[in-house]
C-alpha positions in Angstrom: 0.0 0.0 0.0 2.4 2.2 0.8 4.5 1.9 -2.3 1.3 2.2 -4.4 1.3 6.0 -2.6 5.3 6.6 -2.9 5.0 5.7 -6.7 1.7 7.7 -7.3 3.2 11.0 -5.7 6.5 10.7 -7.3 4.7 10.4 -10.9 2.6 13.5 -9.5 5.9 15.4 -9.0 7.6 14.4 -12.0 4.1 16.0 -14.1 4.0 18.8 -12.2 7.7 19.7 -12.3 8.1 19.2 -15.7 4.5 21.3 -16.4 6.4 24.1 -14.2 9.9 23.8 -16.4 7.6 24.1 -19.3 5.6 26.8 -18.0 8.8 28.6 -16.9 11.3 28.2 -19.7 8.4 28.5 -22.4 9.9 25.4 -24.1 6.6 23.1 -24.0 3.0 24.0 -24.9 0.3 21.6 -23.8 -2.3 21.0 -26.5 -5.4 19.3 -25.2 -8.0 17.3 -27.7 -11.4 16.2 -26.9 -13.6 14.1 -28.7 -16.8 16.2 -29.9 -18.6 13.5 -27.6 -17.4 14.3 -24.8 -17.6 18.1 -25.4 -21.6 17.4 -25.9 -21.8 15.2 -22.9 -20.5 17.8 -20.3 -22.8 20.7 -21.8 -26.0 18.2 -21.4 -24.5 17.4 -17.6 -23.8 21.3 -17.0 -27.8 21.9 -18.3 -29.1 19.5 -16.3 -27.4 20.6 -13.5 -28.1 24.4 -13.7 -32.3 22.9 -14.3 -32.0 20.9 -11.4 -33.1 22.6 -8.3 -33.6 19.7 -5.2 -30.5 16.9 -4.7 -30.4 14.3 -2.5 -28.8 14.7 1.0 -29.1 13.7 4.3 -30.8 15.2 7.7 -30.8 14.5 11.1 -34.1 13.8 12.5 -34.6 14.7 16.4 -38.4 13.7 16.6 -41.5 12.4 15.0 -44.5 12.7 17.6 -48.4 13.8 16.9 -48.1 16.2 19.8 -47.6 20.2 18.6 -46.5 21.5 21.9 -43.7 18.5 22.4 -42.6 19.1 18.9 -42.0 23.0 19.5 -40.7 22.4 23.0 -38.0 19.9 21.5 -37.2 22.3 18.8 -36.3 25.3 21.0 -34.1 23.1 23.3 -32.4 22.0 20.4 -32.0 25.6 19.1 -30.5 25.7 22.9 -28.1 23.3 22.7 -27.0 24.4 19.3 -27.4 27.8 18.5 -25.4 27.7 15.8 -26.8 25.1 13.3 -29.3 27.4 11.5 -31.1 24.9 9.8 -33.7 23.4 11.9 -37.2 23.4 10.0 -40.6 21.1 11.1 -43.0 19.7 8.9 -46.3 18.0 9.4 -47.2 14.8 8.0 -50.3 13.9 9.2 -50.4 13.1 12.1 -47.1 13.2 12.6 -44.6 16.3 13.2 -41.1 15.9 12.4 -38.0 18.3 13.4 -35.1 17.9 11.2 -31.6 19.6 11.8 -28.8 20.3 9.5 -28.1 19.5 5.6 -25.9 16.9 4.9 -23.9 16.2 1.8 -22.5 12.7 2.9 -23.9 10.2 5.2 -20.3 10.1 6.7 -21.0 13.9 7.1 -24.4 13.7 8.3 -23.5 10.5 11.4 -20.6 12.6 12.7 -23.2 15.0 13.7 -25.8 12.3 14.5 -23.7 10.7 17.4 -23.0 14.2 19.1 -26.7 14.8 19.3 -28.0 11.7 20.5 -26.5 12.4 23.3 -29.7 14.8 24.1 -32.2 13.3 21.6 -31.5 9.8 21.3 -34.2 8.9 19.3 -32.5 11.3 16.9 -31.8 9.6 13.1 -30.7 10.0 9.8 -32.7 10.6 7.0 -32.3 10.9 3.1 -34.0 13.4 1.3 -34.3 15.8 -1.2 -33.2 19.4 -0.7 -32.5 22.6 -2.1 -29.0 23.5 -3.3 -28.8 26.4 -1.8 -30.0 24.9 1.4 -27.5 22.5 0.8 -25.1 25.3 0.5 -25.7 27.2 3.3 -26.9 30.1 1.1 -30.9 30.4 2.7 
C-alpha cells in the first residue's frame, strides 16, 4: 500500500515539475484534444445541472411525535443546545410532526453530527431526502 502512494506521488511530481519547467522556460505548450462527444456530454451534464433545483442529502431527524407543543418544545431546546446550526425546520405529515436539523452532503457527514446529538435526543436519526441547493449550500 504504501509503495502504491510513494510511486503515485512521485509520478505527481515528476508532471507537475516538468508542467512548471515548461511553463517557466516557455519550451513546451500543452495542447489538449477532446472528442466532440465528450464536449456534448458535459454541456448536457452542466444543463441538467443548472435545471435541477432539489439533490439528494441527508438530515438528522430529532423527533417524530403527533403532539404540537412536544414538537415545538423539542425544537427550541435544540436551538439551545446548538445555536449555531441554522437549519432546523418542522414539517407536518399527518399526524405526525417531524424536526429535522442540518443538511448533509454525505452520510459520513451527516453520522458525525448524529452521534453528538444523540447524546440529548437519542431517538434522533438520519434521514435521506431531497433538498434545495442552496440549502445545501448554506446560502438560505
Amino acid at each position: 500500500m504504501m509503495n502504491i502512494f510513494r510511486f503515485s506521488m512521485t509520478i505527481s511530481a515528476m508532471i507537475f515539475f516538468s508542467l512548471l519547467a515548461s511553463v517557466t522556460f516557455g519550451q513546451g505548450m500543452i495542447n489538449i484534444y477532446e472528442e466532440p462527444e465528450i464536449t456534448t456530454l458535459m454541456n448536457k451534464y452542466k444543463t441538467w445541472n443548472e435545471l435541477e433545483e432539489m439533490v439528494p442529502a441527508w438530515r438528522i431527524q430529532i423527533i417524530n411525535t403527533d403532539d404540537r407543543r412536544k414538537m415545538e418544545s423539542e425544537m427550541r431546546r435544540f436551538k439551545s443546545i446548538y445555536p449555531n446550526v441554522k437549519q432546523v425546520n418542522w414539517k407536518q405529515v399527518s399526524p405526525y410532526y417531524k424536526v429535522t436539523v442540518g443538511s448533509y452532503e454525505s452520510k459520513l457527514h451527516g453520522l458525525a453530527f448524529l452521534d453528538e446529538v444523540k447524546i440529548h435526543f437519542p431517538s434522533a436519526i438520519l434521514i435521506n431526502e431531497k433538498i434545495s441547493k442552496k440549502e445545501l449550500l448554506g446560502l438560505e
